[in-house]
C-alpha positions as CSV (number, residue, x, y, z in Angstrom):
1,X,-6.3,0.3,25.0
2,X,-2.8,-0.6,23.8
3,X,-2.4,-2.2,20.7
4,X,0.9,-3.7,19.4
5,X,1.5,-3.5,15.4
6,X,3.7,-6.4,14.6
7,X,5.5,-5.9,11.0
8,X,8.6,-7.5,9.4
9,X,10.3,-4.4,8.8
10,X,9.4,-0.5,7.9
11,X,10.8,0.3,5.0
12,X,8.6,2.3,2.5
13,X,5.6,0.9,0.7
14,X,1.7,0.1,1.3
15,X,1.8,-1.6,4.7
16,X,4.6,0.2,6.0
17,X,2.9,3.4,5.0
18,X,-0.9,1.7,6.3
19,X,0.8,1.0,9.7
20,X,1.8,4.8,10.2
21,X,-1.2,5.9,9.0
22,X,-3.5,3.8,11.0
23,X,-1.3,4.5,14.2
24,X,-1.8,8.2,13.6
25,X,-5.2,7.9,13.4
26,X,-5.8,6.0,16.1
27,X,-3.5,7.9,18.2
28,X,-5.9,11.0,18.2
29,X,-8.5,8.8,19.3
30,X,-6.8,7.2,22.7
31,X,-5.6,3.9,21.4
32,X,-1.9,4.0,22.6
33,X,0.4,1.7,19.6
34,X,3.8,0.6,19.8
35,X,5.4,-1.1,16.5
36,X,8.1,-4.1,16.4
37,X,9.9,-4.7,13.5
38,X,13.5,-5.2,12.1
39,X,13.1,-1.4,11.4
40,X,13.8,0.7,8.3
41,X,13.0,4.1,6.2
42,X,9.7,5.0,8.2
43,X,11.5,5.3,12.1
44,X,11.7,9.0,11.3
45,X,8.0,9.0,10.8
46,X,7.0,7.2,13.9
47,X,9.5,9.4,15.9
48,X,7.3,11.9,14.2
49,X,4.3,11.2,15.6
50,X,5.8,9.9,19.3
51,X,4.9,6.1,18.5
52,X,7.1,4.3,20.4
53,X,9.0,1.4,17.9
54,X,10.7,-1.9,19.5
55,X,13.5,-3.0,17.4
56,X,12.8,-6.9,16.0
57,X,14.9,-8.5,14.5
58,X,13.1,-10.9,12.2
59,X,14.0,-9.9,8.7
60,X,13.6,-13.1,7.3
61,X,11.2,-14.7,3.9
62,X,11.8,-18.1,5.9
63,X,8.3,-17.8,8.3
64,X,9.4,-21.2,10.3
65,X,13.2,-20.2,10.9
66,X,14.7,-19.3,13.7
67,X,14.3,-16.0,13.7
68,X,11.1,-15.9,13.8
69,X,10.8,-18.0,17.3
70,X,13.7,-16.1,18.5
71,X,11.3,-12.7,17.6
72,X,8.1,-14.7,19.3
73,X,9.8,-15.3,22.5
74,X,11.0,-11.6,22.4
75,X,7.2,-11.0,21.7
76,X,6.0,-12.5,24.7
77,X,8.0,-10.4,26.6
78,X,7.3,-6.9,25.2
79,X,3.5,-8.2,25.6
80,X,4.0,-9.1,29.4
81,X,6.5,-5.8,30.2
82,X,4.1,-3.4,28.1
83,X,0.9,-4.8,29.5
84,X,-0.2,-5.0,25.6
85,X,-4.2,-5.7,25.2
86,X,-4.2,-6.8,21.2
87,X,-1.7,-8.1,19.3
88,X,-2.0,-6.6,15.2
89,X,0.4,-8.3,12.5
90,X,0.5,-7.5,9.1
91,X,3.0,-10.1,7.4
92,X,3.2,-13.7,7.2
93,X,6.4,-13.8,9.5
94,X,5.0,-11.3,11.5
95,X,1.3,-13.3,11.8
96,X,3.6,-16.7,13.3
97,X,5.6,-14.9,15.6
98,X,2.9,-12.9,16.9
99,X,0.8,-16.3,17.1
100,X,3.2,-18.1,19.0
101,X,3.7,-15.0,21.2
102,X,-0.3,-14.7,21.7
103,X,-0.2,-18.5,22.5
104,X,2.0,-18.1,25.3
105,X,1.2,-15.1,27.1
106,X,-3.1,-15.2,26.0
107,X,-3.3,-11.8,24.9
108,X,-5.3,-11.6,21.7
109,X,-3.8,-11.6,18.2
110,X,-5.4,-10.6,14.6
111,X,-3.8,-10.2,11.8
112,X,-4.4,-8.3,8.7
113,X,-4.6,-9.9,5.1
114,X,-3.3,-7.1,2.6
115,X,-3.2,-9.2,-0.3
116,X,-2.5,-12.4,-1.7
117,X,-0.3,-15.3,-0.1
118,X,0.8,-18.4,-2.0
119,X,-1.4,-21.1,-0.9
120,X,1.8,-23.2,0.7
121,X,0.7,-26.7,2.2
122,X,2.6,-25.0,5.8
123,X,-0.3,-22.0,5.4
124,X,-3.1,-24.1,5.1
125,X,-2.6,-26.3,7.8
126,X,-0.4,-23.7,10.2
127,X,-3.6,-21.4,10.8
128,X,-1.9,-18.1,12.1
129,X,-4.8,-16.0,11.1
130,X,-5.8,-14.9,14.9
131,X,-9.2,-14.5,16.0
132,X,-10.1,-12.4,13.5
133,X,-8.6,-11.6,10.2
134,X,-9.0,-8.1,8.5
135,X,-9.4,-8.1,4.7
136,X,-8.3,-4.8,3.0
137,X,-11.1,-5.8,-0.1
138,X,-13.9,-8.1,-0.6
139,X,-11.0,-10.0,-3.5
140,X,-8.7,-10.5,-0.5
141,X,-11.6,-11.7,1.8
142,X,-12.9,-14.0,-1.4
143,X,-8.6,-15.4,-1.1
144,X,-9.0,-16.3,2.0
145,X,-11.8,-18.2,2.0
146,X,-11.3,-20.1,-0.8
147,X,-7.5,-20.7,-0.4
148,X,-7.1,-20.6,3.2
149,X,-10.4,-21.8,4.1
150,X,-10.8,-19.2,6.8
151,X,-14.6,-18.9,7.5
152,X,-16.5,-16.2,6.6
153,X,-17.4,-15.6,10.3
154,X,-13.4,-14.5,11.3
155,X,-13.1,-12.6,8.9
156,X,-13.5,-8.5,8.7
157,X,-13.4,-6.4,5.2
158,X,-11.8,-2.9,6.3
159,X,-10.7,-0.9,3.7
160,X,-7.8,1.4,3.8
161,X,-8.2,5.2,5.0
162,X,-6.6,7.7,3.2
163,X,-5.3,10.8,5.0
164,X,-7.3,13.3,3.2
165,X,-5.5,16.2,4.6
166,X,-1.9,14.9,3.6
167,X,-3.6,13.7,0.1
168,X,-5.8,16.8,-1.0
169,X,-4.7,18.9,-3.9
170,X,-4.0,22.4,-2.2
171,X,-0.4,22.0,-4.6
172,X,-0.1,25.9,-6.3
173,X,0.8,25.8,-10.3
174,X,3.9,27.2,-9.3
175,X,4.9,24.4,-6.4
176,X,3.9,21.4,-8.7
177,X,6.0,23.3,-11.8
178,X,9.3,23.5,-9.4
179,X,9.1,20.1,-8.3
180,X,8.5,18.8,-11.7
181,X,12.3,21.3,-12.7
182,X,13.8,19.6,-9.6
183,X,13.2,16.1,-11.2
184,X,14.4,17.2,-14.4
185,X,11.8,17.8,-15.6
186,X,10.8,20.8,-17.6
187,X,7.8,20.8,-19.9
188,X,5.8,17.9,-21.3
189,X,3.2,15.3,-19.7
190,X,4.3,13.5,-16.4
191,X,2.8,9.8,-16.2
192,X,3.7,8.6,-13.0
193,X,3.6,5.4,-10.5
194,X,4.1,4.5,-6.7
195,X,4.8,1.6,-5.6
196,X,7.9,-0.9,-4.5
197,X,9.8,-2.0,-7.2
198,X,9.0,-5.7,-7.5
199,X,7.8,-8.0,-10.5
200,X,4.4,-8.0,-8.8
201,X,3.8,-4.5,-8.9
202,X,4.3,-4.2,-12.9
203,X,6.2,-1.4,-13.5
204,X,7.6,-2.7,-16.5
205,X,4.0,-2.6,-18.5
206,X,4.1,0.8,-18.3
207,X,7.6,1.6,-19.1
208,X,6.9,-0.6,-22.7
209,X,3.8,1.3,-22.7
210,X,5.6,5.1,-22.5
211,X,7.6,3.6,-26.1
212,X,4.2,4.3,-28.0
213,X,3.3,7.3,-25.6
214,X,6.3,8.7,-26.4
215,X,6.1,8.5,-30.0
216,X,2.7,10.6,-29.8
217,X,3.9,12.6,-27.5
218,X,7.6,13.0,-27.5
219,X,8.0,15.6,-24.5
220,X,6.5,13.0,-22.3
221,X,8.2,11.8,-19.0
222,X,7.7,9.1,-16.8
223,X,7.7,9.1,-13.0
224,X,8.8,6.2,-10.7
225,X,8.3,6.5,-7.6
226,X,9.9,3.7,-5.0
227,X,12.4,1.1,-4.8
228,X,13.0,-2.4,-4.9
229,X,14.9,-5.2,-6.2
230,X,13.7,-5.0,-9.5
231,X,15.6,-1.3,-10.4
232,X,18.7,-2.0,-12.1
233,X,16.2,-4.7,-14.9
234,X,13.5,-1.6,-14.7
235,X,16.2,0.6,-15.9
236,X,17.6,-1.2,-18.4
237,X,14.3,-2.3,-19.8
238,X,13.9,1.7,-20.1
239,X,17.8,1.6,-21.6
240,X,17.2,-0.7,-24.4
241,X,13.9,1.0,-25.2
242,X,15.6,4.5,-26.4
243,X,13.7,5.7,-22.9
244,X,16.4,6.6,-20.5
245,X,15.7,10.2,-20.8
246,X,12.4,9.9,-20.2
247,X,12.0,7.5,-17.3
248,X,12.9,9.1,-14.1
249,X,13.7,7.0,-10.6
250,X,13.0,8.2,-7.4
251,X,13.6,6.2,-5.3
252,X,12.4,6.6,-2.0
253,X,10.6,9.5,-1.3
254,X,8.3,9.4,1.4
255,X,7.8,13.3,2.8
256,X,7.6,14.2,-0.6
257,X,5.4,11.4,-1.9
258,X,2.2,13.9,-2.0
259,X,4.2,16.8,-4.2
260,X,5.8,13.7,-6.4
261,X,1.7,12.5,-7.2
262,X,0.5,16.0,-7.7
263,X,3.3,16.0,-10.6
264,X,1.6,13.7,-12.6
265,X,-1.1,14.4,-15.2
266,X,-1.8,11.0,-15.5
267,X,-1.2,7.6,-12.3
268,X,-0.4,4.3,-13.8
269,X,-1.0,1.2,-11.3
270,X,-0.2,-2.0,-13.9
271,X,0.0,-4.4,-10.9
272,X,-0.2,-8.0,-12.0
273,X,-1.9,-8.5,-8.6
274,X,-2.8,-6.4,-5.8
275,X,-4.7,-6.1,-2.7
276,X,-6.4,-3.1,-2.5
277,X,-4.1,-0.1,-3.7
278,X,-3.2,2.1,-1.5
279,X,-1.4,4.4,-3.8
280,X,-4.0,4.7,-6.6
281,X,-6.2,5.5,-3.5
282,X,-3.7,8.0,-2.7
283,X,-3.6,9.2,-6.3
284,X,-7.4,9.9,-6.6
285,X,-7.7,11.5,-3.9
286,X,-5.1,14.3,-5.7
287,X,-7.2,14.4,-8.3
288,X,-5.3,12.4,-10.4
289,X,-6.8,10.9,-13.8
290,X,-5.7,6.9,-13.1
291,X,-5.4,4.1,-15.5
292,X,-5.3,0.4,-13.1
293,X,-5.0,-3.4,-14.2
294,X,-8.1,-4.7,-13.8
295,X,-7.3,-7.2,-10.9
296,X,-8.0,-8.2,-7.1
297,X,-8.7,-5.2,-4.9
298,X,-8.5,-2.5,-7.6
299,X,-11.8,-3.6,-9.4
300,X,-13.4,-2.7,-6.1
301,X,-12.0,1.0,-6.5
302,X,-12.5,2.1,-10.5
303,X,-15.3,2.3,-12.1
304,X,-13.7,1.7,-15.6
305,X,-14.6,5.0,-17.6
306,X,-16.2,7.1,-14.8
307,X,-13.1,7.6,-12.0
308,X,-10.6,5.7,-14.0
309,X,-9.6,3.5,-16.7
310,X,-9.1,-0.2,-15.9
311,X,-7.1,-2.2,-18.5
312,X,-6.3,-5.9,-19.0
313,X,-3.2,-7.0,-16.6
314,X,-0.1,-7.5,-18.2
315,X,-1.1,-5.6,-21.5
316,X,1.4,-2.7,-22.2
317,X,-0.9,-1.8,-25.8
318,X,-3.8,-1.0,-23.6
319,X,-1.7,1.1,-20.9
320,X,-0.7,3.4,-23.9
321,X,-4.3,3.4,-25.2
322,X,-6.1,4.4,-22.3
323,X,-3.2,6.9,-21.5
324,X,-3.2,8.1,-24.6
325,X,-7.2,8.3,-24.6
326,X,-6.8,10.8,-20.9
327,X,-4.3,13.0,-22.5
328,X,-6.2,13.8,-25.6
329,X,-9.4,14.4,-24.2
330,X,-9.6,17.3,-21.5
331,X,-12.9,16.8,-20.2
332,X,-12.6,13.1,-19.7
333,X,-9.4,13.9,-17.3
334,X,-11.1,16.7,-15.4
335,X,-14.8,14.7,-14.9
336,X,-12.2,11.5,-13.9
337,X,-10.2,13.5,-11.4
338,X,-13.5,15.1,-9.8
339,X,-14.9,11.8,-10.0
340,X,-11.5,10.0,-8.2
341,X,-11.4,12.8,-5.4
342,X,-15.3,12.2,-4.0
343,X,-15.0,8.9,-4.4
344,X,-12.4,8.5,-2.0
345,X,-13.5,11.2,0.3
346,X,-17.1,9.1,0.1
347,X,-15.3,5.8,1.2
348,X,-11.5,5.7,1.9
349,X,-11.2,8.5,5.0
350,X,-8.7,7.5,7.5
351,X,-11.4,8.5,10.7
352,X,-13.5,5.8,9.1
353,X,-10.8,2.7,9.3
354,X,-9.6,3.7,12.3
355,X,-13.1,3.6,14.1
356,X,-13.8,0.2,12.1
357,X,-10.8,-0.9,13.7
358,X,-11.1,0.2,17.2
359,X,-14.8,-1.5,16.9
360,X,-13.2,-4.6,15.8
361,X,-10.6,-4.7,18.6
362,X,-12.9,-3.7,21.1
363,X,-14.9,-7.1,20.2
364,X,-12.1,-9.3,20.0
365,X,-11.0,-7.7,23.6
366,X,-14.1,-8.6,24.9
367,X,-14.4,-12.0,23.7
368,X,-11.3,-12.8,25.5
369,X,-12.6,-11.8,29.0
């Protein structure tokens, strides 16, 4: 089987890193993939693990422009020259050029849904779902039935996998304490997030939370991991707080995004909303004690009090609270973290969405024939 991922670009963040992932997996059980996309920070990764990546250039938020039927015709001619059997995309760009593409040569197209999409008038009535439609949580499958009207019948809840042998916590004392020295960082509690560095994503909650952490706990540090268009505000907002010294950027990091997590004594995800959560997956499965807005995806994942703390979206107070509330109480963060880490090794393996996936391409395949 040869499957073609179809993605805007591959920078760094949670579908870049889902794509790798999944092709990985599904690479050690003999489903050949091949990536298009405009390209970006994740090449090395895919040269890495010998995918083969077709440069596409449709780099563009405008999903009815001209790159994008430019990129479809382009499509339709990898599909043809590659002999491609499924079609996966992953964005909205990437769903309509892929779509058109499918149209035109009938090879089979899904898409996956990996979070929310503004219910544009063009969405609703432009149906570029594909046959079937994967859902990374039952809030994102609930989204698309009630905004997109998909029914329930195309659509296919597959969570995330998590490589649990790049995300266990085999990190020494002495490794974590020189990474921490390398990012400046010499004593004192680490509370950390991952994530691109967009309004969405909420970084800023937790940097006005780290004000009232710091003032318990004045040794403190926080860890950002990522980048975005938001970084120059997030850094002033940590400016005009008195907090430069104890907010630390960075940047893209993705070999050492494992080390980076095992840094922190506490992971913050304060999206406002979010899919799933691929890095507070990521997180848990480190062993990491995480505090998470209680919103889409993530309510799926913490079980407020028992593997995590979930707090109200948007509300900084109760980010210090519960992080506060972890670092004062020792046996609360070590029953969370053991908690977190058999959680996701119960439910989140990477083995497990790949053969999910491989059964749901298998179907579609078959359905075409």
């Amino acid at each position: 089987m040869r499957v073609l991922h179809v993605n805007t670009h591959m920078n760094i963040g949670g579908i870049g890193q889902y794509i790798v992932s999944l092709a990985k997996a599904l690479k050690q059980k003999r489903v050949e993939c091949l990536v298009a996309s405009s390209g970006g920070e994740l090449l090395p990764e895919l040269v890495r693990l010998d995918v083969r990546h077709i440069r596409l250039d449709m780099k563009t938020k405008f999903e009815f422009g001209p790159k994008v039927f430019r990129a479809a015709s382009q499509l339709a001619r990898i599909i043809k020259d590659k002999k491609i059997d499924l079609v996966h995309a992953h964005t909205r760009v990437s769903q309509v050029a892929s779509y058109l593409a499918s149209r035109r040569t009938g090879t089979p197209y899904i898409a996956t849904c990996h979070g929310y999409f503004n219910a544009k008038l063009s969405r609703r009535l432009f149906d570029t779902w594909g046959e079937k439609v994967v859902a990374i949580s039952e809030a994102v499958r609930n989204h698309l039935e009630k905004d997109f009207n998909v029914k329930p019948e195309r659509i296919e809840v597959i969570y995330n996998g998590i490589d649990l042998i790049r995300f266990s916590n085999t990190y020494s004392p002495d490794q974590i304490t020189r990474a921490r020295r390398s990012l400046g960082i010499q004593r004192g509690n680490v509370i950390g997030t991952m994530g691109r560095l967009s309004s969405v994503k909420g970084q800023k909650f937790l940097i006005e939370a780290m004000k009232e952490v710091v003032s318990k706990s004045k040794d403190a540090r926080c860890l950002i991991i990522g980048s975005g268009r938001e970084e120059a505000a997030l850094k002033e907002l940590a400016k005009s707080l008195g907090l430069e010294g104890h907010v630390i950027f960075t940047g893209a990091a993705y070999m050492d995004i494992p080390l980076y997590l095992a840094c922190m004594d506490i992971f913050v995800l304060p999206s406002i909303e979010e899919g799933l959560g691929l890095a507070l997956l990521e997180a848990m499965s480190l062993g990491r004690p995480c505090v998470a807005s209680a919103t889409g995806g993530i309510r799926d994942i913490v079980n407020d009090g028992v593997n995590g703390i979930l707090t109200p979206v948007g509300d900084s107070v109760q980010i210090a609270n519960a992080v506060l509330k972890i670092l004062g109480d020792k046996d609360l963060a070590k029953n969370m973290s053991k908690k977190a880490i058999d959680f996701v090794k119960g439910r989140f393996s990477i083995e497990a969405m790949a053969d999910n996936m491989i059964n749901l391409y298998e179907r579609v395949i078959r359905a075409e024939h």
